[in-house]
ZASETI-129566 format. One record per residue (C-alpha): residue in one letter; residue number from 1; x, y, z. Coordinates in pm, whole numbers, padded with zeros to 5 digits. Layout:
<pts>
<'a' NUM <X Y Z>>,
...
</pts>
This chain:
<pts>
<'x' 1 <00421 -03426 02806>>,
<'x' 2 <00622 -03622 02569>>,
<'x' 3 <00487 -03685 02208>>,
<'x' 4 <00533 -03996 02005>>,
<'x' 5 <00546 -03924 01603>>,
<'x' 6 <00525 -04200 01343>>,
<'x' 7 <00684 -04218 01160>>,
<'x' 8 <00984 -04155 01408>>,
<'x' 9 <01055 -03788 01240>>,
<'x' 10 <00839 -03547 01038>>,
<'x' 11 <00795 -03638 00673>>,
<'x' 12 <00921 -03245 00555>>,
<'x' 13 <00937 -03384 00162>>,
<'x' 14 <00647 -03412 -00078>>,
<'x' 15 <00627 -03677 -00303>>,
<'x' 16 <00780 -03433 -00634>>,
<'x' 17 <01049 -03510 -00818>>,
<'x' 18 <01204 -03417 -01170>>,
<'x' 19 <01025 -03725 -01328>>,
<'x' 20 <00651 -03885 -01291>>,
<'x' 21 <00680 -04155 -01035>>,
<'x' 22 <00500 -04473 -01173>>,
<'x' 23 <00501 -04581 -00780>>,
<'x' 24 <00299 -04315 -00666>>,
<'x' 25 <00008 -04311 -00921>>,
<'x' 26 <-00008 -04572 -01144>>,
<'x' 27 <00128 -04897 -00995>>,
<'x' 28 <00112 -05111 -00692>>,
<'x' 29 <00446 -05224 -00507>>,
<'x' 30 <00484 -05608 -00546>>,
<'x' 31 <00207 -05645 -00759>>,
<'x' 32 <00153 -05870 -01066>>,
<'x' 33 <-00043 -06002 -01267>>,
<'x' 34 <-00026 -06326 -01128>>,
<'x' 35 <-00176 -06245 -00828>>,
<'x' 36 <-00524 -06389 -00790>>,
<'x' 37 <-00694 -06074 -00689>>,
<'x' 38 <-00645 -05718 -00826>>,
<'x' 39 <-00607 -05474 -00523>>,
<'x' 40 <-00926 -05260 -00359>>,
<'x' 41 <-00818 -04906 -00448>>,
<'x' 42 <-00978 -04600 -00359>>,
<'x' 43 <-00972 -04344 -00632>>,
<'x' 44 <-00963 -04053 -00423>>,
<'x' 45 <-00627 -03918 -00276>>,
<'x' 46 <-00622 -03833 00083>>,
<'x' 47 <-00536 -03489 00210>>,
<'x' 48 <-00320 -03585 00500>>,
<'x' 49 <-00130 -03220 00601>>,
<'x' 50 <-00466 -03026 00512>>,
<'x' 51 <-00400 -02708 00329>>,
<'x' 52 <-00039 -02713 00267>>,
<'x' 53 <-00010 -02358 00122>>,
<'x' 54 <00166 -02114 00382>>,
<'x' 55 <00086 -01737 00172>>,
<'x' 56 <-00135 -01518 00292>>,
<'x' 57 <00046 -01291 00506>>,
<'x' 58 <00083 -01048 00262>>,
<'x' 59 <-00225 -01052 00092>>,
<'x' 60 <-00418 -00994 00452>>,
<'x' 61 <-00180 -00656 00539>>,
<'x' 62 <-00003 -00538 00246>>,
<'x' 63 <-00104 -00369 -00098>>,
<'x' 64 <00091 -00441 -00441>>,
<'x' 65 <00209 -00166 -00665>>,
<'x' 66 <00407 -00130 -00999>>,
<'x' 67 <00738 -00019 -01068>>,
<'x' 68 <00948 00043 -01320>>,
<'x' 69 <01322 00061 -01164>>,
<'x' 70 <01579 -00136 -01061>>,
<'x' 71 <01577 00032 -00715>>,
<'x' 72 <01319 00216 -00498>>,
<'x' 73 <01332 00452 -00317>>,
<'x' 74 <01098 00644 -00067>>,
<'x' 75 <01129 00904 00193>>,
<'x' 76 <00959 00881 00555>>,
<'x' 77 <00959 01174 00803>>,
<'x' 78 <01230 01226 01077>>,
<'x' 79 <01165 01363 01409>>,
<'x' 80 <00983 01686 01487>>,
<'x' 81 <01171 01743 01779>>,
<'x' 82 <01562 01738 01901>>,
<'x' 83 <01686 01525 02128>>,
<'x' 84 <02023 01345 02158>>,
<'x' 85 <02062 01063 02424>>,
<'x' 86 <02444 00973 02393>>,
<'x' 87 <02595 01317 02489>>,
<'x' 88 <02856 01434 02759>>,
<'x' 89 <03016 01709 02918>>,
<'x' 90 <03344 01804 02861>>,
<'x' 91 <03661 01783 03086>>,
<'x' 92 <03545 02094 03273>>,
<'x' 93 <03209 02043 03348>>,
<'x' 94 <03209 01979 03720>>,
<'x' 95 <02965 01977 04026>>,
<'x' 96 <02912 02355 04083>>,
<'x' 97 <03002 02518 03735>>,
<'x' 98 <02710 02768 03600>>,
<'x' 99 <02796 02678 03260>>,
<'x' 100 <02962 02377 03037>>,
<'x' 101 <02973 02258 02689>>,
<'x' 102 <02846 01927 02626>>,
<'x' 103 <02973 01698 02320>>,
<'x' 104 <02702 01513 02129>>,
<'x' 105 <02776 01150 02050>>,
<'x' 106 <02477 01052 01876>>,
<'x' 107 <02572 00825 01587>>,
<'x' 108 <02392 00992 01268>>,
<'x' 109 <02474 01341 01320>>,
<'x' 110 <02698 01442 01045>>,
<'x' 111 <02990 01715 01129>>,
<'x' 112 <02836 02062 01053>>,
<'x' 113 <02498 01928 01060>>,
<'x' 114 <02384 01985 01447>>,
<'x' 115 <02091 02188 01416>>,
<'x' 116 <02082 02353 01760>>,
<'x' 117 <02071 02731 01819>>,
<'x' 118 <02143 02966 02067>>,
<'x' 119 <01888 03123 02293>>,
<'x' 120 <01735 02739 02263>>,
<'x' 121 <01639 02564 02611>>,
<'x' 122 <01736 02248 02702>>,
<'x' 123 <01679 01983 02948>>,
<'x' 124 <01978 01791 03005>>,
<'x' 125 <01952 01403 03248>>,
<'x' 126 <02176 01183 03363>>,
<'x' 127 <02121 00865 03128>>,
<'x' 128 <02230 00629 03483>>,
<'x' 129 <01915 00436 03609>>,
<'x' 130 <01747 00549 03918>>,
<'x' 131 <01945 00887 03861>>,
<'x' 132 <01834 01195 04011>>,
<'x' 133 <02082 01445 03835>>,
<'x' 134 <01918 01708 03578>>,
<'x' 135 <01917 02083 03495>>,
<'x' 136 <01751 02302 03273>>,
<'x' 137 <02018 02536 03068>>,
<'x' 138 <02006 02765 02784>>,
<'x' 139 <02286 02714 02506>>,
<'x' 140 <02484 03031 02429>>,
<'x' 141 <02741 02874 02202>>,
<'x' 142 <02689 02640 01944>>,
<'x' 143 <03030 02464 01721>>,
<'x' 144 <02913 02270 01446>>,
<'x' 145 <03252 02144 01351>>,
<'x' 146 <03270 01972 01667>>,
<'x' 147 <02952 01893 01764>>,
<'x' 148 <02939 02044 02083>>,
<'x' 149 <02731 02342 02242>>,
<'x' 150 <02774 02553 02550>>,
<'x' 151 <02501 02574 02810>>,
<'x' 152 <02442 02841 03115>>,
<'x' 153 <02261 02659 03367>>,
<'x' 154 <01916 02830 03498>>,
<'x' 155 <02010 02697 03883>>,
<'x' 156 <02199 02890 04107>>,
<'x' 157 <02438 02604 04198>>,
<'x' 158 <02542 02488 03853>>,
<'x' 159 <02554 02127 03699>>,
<'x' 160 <02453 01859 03878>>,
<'x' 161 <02663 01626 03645>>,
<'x' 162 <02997 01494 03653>>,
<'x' 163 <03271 01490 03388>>,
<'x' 164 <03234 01282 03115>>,
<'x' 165 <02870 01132 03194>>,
<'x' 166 <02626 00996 02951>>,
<'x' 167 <02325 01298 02881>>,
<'x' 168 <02030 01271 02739>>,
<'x' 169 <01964 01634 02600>>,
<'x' 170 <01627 01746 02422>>,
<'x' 171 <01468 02111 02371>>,
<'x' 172 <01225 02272 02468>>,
<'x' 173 <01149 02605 02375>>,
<'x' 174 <01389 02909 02391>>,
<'x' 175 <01410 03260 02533>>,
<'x' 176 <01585 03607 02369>>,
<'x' 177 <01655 03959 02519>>,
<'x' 178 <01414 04204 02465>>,
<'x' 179 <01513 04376 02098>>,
<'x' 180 <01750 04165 02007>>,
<'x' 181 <01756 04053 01643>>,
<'x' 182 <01757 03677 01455>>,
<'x' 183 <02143 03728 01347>>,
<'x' 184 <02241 03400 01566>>,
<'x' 185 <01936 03227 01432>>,
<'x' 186 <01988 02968 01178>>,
<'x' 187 <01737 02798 00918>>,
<'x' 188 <01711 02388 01003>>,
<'x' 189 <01545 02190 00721>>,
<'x' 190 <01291 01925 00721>>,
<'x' 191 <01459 01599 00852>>,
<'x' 192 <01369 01288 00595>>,
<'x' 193 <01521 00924 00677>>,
<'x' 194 <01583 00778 00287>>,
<'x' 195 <01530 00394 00224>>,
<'x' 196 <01579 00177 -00046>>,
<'x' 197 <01520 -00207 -00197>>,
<'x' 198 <01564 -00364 -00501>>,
<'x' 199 <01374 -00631 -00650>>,
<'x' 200 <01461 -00968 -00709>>,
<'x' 201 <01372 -01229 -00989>>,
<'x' 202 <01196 -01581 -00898>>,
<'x' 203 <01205 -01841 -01103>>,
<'x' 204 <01013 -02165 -01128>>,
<'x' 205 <00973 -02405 -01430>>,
<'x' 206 <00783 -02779 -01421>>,
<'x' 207 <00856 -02980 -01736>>,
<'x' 208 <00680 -03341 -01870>>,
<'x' 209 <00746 -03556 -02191>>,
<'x' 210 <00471 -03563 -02456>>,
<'x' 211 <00503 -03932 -02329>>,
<'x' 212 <00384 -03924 -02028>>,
<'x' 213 <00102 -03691 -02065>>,
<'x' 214 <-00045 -03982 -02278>>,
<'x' 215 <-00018 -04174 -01919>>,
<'x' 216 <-00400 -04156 -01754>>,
<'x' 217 <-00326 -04274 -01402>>,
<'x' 218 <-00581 -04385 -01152>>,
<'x' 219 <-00604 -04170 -00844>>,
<'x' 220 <-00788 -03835 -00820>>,
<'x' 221 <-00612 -03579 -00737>>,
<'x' 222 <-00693 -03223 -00591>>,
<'x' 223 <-00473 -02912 -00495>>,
<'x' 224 <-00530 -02657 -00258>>,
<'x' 225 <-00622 -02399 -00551>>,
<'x' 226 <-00919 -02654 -00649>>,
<'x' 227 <-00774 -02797 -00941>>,
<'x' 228 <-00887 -03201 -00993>>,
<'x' 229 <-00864 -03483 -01228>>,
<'x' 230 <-00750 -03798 -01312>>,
<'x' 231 <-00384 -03670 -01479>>,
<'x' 232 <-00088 -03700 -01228>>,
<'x' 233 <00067 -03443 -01410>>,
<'x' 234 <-00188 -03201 -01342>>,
<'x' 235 <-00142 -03195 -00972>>,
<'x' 236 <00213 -03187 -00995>>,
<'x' 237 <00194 -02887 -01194>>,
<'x' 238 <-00067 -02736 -01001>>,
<'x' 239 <00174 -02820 -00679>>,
<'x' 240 <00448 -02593 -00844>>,
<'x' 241 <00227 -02338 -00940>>,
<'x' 242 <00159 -02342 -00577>>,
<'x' 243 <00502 -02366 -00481>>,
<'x' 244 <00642 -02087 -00637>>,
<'x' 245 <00343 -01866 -00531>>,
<'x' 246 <00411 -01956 -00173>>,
<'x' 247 <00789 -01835 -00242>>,
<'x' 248 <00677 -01531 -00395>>,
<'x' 249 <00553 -01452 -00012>>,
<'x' 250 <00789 -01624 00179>>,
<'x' 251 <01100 -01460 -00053>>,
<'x' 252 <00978 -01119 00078>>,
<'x' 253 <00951 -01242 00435>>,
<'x' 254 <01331 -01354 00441>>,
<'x' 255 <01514 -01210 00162>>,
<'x' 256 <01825 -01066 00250>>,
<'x' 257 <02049 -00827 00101>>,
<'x' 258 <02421 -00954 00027>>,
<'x' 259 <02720 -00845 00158>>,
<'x' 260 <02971 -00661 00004>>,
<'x' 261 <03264 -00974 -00145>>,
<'x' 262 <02997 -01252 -00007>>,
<'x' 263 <02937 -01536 -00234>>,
<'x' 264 <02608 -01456 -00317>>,
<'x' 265 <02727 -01067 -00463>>,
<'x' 266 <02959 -01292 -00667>>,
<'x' 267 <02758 -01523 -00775>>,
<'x' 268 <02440 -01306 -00876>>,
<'x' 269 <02667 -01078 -01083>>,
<'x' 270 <02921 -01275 -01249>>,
<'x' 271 <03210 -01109 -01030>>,
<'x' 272 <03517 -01215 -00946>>,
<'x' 273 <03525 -01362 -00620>>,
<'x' 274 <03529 -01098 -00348>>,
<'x' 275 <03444 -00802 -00548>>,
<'x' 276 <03033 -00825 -00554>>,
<'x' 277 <02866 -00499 -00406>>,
<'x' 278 <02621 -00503 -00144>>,
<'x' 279 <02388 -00319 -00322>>,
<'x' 280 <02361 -00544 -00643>>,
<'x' 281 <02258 -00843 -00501>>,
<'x' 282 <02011 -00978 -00298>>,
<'x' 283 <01672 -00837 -00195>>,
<'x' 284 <01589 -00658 00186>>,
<'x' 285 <01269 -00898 00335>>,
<'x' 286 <01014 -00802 00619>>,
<'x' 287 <01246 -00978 00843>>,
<'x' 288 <01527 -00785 00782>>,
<'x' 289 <01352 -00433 00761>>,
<'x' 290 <01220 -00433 01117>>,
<'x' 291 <01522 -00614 01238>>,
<'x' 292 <01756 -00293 01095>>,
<'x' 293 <01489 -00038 01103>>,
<'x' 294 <01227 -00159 01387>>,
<'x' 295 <01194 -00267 01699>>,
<'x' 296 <01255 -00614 01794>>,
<'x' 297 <01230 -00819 02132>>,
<'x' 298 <01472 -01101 02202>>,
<'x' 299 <01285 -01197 02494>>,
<'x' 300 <01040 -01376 02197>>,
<'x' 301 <00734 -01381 02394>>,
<'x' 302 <00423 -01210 02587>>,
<'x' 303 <00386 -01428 02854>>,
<'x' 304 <00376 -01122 03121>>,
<'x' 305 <00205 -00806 03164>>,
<'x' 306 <00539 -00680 03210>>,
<'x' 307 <00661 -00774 02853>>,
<'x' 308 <00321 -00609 02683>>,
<'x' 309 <00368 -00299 02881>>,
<'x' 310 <00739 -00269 02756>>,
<'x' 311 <00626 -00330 02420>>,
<'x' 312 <00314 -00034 02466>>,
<'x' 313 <00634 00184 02597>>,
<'x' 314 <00801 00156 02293>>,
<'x' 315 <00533 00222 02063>>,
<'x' 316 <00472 00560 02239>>,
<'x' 317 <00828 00678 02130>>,
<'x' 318 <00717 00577 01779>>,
<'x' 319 <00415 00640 01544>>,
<'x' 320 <00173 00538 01824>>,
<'x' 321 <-00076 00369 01534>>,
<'x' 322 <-00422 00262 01753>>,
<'x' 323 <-00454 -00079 01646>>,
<'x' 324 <-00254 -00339 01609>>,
<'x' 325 <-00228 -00723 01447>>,
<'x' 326 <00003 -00982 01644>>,
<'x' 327 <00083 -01255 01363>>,
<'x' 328 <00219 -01538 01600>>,
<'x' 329 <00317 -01915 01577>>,
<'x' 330 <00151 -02124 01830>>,
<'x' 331 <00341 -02122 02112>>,
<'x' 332 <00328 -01752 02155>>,
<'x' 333 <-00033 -01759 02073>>,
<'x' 334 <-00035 -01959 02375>>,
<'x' 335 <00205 -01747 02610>>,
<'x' 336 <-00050 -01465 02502>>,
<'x' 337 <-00374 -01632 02641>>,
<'x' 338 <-00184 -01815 02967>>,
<'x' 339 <-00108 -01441 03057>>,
<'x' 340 <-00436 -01296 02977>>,
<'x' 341 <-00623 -01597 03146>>,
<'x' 342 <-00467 -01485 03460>>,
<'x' 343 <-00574 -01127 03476>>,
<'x' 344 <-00887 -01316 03556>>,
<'x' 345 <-00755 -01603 03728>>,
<'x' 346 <-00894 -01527 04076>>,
<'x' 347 <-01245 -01455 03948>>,
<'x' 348 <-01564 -01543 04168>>,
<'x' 349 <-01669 -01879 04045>>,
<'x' 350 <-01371 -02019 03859>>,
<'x' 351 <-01287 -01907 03539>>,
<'x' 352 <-01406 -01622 03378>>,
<'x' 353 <-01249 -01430 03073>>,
<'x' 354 <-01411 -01183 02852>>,
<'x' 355 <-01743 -01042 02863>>,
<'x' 356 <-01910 -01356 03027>>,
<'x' 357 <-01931 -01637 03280>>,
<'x' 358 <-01818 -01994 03178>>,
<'x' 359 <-02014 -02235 03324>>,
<'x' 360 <-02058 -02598 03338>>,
<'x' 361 <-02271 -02591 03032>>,
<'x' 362 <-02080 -02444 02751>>,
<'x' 363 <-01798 -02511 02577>>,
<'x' 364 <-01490 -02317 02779>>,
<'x' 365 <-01297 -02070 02569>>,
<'x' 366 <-00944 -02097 02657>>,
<'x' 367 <-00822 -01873 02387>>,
<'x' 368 <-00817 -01474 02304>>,
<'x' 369 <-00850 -01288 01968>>,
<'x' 370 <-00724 -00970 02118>>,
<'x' 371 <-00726 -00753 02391>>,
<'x' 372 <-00702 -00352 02510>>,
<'x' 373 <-00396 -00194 02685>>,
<'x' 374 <-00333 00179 02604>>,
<'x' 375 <-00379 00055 02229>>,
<'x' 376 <-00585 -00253 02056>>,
<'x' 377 <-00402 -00557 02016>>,
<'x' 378 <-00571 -00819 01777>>,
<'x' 379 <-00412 -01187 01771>>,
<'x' 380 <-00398 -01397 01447>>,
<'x' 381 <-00211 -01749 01394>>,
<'x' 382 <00087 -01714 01132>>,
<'x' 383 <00085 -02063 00947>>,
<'x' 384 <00427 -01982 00793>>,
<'x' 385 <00548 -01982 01127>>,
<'x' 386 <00426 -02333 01269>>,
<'x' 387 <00450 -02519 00916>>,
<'x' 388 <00692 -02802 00942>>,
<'x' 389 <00864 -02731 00641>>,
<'x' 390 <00884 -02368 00673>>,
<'x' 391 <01007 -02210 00993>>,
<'x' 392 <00783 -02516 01240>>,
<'x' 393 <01038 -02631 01427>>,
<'x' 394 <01311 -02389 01384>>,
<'x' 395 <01546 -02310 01710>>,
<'x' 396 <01864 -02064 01601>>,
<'x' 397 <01681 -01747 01473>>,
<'x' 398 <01358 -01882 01520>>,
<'x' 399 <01115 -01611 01511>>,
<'x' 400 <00789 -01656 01723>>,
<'x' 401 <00563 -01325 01580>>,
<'x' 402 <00550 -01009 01411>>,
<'x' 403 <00345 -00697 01512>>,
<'x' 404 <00224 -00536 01245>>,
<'x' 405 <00029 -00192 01273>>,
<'x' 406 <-00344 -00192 01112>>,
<'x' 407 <-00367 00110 00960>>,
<'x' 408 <-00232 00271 00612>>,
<'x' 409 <-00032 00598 00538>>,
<'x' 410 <-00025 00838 00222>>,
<'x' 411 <00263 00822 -00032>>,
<'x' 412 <00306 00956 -00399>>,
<'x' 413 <00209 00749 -00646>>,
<'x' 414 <00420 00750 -00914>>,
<'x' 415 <00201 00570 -01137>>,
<'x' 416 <-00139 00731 -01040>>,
<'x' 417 <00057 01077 -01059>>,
<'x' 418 <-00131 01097 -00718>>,
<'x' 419 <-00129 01074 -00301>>,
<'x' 420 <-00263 00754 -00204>>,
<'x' 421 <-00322 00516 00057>>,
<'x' 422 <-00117 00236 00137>>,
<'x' 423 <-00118 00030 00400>>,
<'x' 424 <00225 00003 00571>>,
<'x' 425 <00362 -00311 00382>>,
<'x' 426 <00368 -00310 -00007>>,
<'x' 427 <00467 -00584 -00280>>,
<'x' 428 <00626 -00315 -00573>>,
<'x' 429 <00666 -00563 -00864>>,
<'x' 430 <00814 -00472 -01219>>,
<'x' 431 <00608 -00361 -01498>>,
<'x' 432 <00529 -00123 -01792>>,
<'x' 433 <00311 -00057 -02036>>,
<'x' 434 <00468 -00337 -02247>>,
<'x' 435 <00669 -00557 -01948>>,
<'x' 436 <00370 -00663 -01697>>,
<'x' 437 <00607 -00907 -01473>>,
<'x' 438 <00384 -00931 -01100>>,
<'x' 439 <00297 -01267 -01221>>,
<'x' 440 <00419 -01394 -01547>>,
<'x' 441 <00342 -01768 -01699>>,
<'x' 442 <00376 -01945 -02062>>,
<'x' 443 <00397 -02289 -02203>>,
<'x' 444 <00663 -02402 -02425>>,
<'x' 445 <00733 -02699 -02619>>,
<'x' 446 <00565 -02940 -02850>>,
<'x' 447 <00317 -03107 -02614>>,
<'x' 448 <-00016 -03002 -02438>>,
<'x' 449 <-00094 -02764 -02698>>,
<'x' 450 <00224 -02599 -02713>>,
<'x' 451 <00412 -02507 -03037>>,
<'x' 452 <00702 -02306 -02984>>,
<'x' 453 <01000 -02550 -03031>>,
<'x' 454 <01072 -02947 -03115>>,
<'x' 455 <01120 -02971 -02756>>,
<'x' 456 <00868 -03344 -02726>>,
<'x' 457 <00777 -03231 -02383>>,
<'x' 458 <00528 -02895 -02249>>,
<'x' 459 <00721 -02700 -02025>>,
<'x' 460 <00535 -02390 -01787>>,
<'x' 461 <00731 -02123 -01711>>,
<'x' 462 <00695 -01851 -01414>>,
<'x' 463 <00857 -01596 -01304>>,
<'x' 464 <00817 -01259 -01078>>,
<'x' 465 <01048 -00959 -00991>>,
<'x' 466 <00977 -00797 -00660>>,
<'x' 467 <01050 -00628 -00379>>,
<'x' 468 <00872 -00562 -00017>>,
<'x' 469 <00894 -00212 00103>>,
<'x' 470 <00843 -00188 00483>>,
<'x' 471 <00676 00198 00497>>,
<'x' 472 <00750 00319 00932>>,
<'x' 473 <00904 -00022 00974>>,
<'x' 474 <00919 00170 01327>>,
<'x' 475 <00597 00043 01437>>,
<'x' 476 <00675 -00290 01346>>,
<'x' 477 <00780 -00537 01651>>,
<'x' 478 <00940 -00815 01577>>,
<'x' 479 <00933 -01129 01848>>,
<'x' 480 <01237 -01385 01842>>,
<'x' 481 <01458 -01600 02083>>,
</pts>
């Protein structure tokens, strides 16, 4: 169905600019005095796009928290277990040999740092689809330096492997002579997986003459934070106040860190053109997080069974958290009701979804909140995603929803000296016992009951510095074309 908009395209720009606009509040085009009547006007302004705020996100899942650093840091637990999926055997591991020595390819594991032992048991698959091919083997020699171990197969008739095929390898227990002693035993330490953001510094300043304040124009105006009155320059400092607090959300959605000799690195620190560090500059955003750390599908959508239960398969490898939010734009809202409405499709009667009948009668519910499918799924509209001057509309890199899991985990407080719940997103903002800057705002000038400089104008000021850490960005899904 084709859709007609008039105006022909989108109106994406509000009416603010650096100066009051006489047009918009206080005059009349083509209107003068010698007109014979004065125009009808009606005082109040009308609230054509609604609530145009987009935050919320993070106030709904995430938790803020001081700090007092230019970086953070935090640790999350590895895996209990070992298991290596991009291994091999070497040249002379052929059909029929009772033992071999398999090289482990896994990216991550550092020369000297492969924790197997021997007397360890192992199960060792071909990684081919559809493959039959797998033993059981116990290792008997292990070489850190070159990251490979040797394995004497439990079955009579050796490896069922060829050269040089992919392995997935993973242990499972491990078996010793009677009386022997724990000389070829080796400690292995806890496994932790180190992260790190910085936080950045937003900005936002709205500035009007002593002048103009003395200008009473004659619309009311509201905001969406319920401010009113008769002074344009109320409401367009309320709409920046707004503003920025929409980009203190939306800057830890999509901030980005900068790459090593990018612009941005040079820019932000003053450097010399292609010689700004990667870790100076730039912030790491929910997007990016999941996207380096998490799990993301490029299919974009859950408009098939098929799709959910790939996404349920994943989150068994991972944390496995019970319940989970889907924050979607519209249209995958809508792939995820089509393809729940036709679980039920060839119900008795016509349609029938959830715990009732729809009759003639009632009002028919075309739409889901959430279902159940090995876990709890619950389904919430993302208005970041579908506002038309946010990411509405987007096509390269559009991204359609983010699965979030609803739960919390414990981490040290450094501030409450103290374990404490968190939930898995958290806002860590700068501050001290002197420096409080979550949420910082002051008037200068000479006007509007300022008095800190000869400036003839009042100028409000606001600024943050923060940064989003994404705690088991694991669990997080991440849905884009």
């Amino acid at each position: 169905m084709a859709i007609t908009i008039l105006p022909l395209s989108t109106a994406l720009q509000p009416s603010a600019e650096r100066v009051a606009l006489t047009s918009n509040y206080i005059g009349n085009d083509g209107f003068t005095f010698a007109q014979q009547y004065l125009p009808d006007l009606m005082e109040k302004e009308f609230e054509r796009y609604g609530n145009r705020s987009v935050s919320s996100f993070l106030r709904m899942v995430g938790a803020e928290m001081p700090s007092n650093s230019d970086l953070i840091k935090w640790a999350e637990q590895g895996r209990l277990h070992i298991k290596y999926i991009d291994c091999a055997g070497d040249t002379g591991t052929t059909i029929g040999d009772d033992t071999a020595t398999i090289a482990v390819n896994d990216t991550g594991v550092g020369t000297g740092k492969l924790p197997l032992k021997v007397g360890q048991t192992v199960m060792i698959s071909d990684n081919t689809a559809a493959s039959t091919k797998s033993n059981k083997a116990i290792i008997t020699a292990v070489s850190t330096s070159a990251n490979t171990f040797d394995v004497a197969f439990y079955e009579a008739t050796g490896s069922t492997f060829g050269t040089s095929e992919k392995l997935t390898v993973f242990v499972y227990g491990s078996e010793y002579r009677k009386g022997t002693d724990a000389a070829d035993l080796s400690s292995v330490e806890a496994e932790d997986n180190i992260y790190e953001n910085k936080p950045i510094i937003l900005k936002e300043k709205y500035t009007v003459s002593g002048s103009d304040m003395a200008q009473i124009g004659w619309i009311e105006v509201t905001t969406e934070n319920g401010a009113t009155g008769y002074l344009w320059y109320i409401k367009s400092e309320h709409e920046t106040r707004l503003r920025f607090e929409d980009y203190l959300e939306t800057a830890m959605i999509e901030a980005v860190p900068a790459e090593a000799a990018s612009g941005a690195a040079d820019y932000l620190q003053g450097a010399t053109a292609g010689t700004g560090a990667a870790d100076l500059s730039g912030s790491k955003g929910l997007f990016h997080q999941i996207e380096t750390n998490g799990n993301v599908a490029s299919a974009g959508t859950l408009d098939s069974l098929s799709n959910v239960d790939d996404v349920i398969k994943r989150l068994d490898k991972e944390g496995a958290i019970e319940e989970n939010v889907l924050f979607v734009n519209r249209q995958l809202s809508f792939d995820i009701d089509d393809m729940l409405a036709a679980q039920s499709s060839n119900a008795a009667g016509g349609v029938s979804y959830g715990l009732f009948d729809n009759d003639t009668d009632m009002a028919l519910n075309l739409g889901f909140t959430g279902f159940r499918r090995g876990y709890d799924f619950y389904k919430s509209d993302w208005k970041y995603l579908n506002d038309a001057t946010m990411r509405g509309g987007i096509v390269a890199g559009n991204k359609n929803g983010v699965l979030v899991p609803a739960g919390s985990t414990t981490v040290y407080d450094q501030v409450l000296g103290k374990n404490a719940k968190r939930p898995f997103l958290h806002v860590r903002y700068r501050a001290s016992e002197t420096e409080d800057r979550k949420y910082k705002t002051w008037i200068t000038g000479s006007a509007g009951g300022a008095a800190t400089s000869d400036l003839d104008a009042m100028q409000v000021n606001y600024l943050s510095e923060r940064a989003l850490c994404v705690l088991g960005a694991n669990n997080f899904f991440l849905f884009e074309d």
